[in-house]
C-alpha positions in Angstrom: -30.2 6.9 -26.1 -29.0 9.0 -29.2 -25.6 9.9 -27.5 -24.8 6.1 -26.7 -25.5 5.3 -30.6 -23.3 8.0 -31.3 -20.4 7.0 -29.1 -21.0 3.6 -30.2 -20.6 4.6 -33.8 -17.7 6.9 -32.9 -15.7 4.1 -31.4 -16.5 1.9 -33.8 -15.1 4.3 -36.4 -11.8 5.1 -34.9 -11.0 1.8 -34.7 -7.6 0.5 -36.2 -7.3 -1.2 -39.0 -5.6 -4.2 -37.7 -8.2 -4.4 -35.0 -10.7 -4.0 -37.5 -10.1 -6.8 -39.9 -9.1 -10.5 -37.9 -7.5 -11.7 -41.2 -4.8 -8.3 -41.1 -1.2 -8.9 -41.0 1.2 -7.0 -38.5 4.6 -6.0 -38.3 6.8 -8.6 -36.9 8.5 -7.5 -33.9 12.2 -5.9 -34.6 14.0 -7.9 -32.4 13.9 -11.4 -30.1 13.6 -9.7 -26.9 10.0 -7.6 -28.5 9.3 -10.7 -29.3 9.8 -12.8 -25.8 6.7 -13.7 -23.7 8.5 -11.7 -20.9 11.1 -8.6 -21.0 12.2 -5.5 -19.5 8.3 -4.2 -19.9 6.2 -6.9 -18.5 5.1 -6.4 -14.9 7.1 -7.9 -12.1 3.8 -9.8 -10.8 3.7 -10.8 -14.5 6.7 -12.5 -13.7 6.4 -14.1 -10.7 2.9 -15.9 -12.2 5.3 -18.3 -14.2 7.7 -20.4 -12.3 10.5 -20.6 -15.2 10.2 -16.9 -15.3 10.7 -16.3 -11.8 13.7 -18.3 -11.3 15.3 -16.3 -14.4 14.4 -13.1 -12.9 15.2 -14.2 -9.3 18.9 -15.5 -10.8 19.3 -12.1 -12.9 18.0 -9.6 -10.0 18.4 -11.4 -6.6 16.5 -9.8 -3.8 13.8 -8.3 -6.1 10.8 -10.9 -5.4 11.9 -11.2 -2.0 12.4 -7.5 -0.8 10.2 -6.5 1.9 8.5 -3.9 -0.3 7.7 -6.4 -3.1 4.0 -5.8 -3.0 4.2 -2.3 -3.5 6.1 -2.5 -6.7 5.1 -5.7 -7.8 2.8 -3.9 -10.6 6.1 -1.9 -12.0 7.9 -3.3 -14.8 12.1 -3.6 -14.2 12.3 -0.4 -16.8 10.2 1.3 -14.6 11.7 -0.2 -11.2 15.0 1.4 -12.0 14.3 5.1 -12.0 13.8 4.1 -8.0 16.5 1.6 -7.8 19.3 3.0 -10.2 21.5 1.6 -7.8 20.7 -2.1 -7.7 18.9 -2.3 -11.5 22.4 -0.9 -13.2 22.3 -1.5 -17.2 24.5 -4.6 -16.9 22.0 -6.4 -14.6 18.9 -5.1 -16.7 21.0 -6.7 -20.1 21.4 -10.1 -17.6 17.6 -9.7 -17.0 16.5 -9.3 -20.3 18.7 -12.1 -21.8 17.3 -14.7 -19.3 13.5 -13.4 -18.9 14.1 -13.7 -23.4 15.2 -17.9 -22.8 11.3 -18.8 -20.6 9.2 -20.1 -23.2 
């Protein structure tokens, strides 16, 4: 019983403090795309969830929902799709990507 009190008062110490105090301000996000509900970062399967957010990403990356090996990458993010699709995810199709998945609201 003594270790969980001290974990609990270990965690509860480390804590930041913007998670700490509700009433905390944060940094505003550096640019429009950090600040986008969806971007280069969010999960395809994040993605798909939203209809307005598919047909962006389906009309900047055709083929990527659809592919026959969808499921198995549906948990990766585009940056993090590209290191295995280099080819198809090129930086001008990731800037197309990233301007429409920035529009869904």
């Amino acid at each position: 019983m003594k270790t969980i009190a001290i974990a609990v008062v270990a965690a509860v110490s480390i804590v930041p403090a913007a998670t700490a105090h509700p009433g905390a301000q944060t940094a505003a996000p550096a640019t429009a795309a950090a600040a986008a509900k969806f971007n280069l970062d969010t999960p395809l399967q994040d993605i798909v969830a939203d209809a307005r957010a598919k047909a962006a990403l389906d009309a900047a990356v055709p083929g990527v929902t659809t592919h026959e090996s969808y499921e198995m990458f549906k948990g990766m993010s585009l940056n993090q799709l590209k290191a295995y699709a280099g080819d198809k995810l090129t930086p001008e199709v990731l800037t197309k990507a990233e301007a429409v998945l920035a529009t869904v609201k």
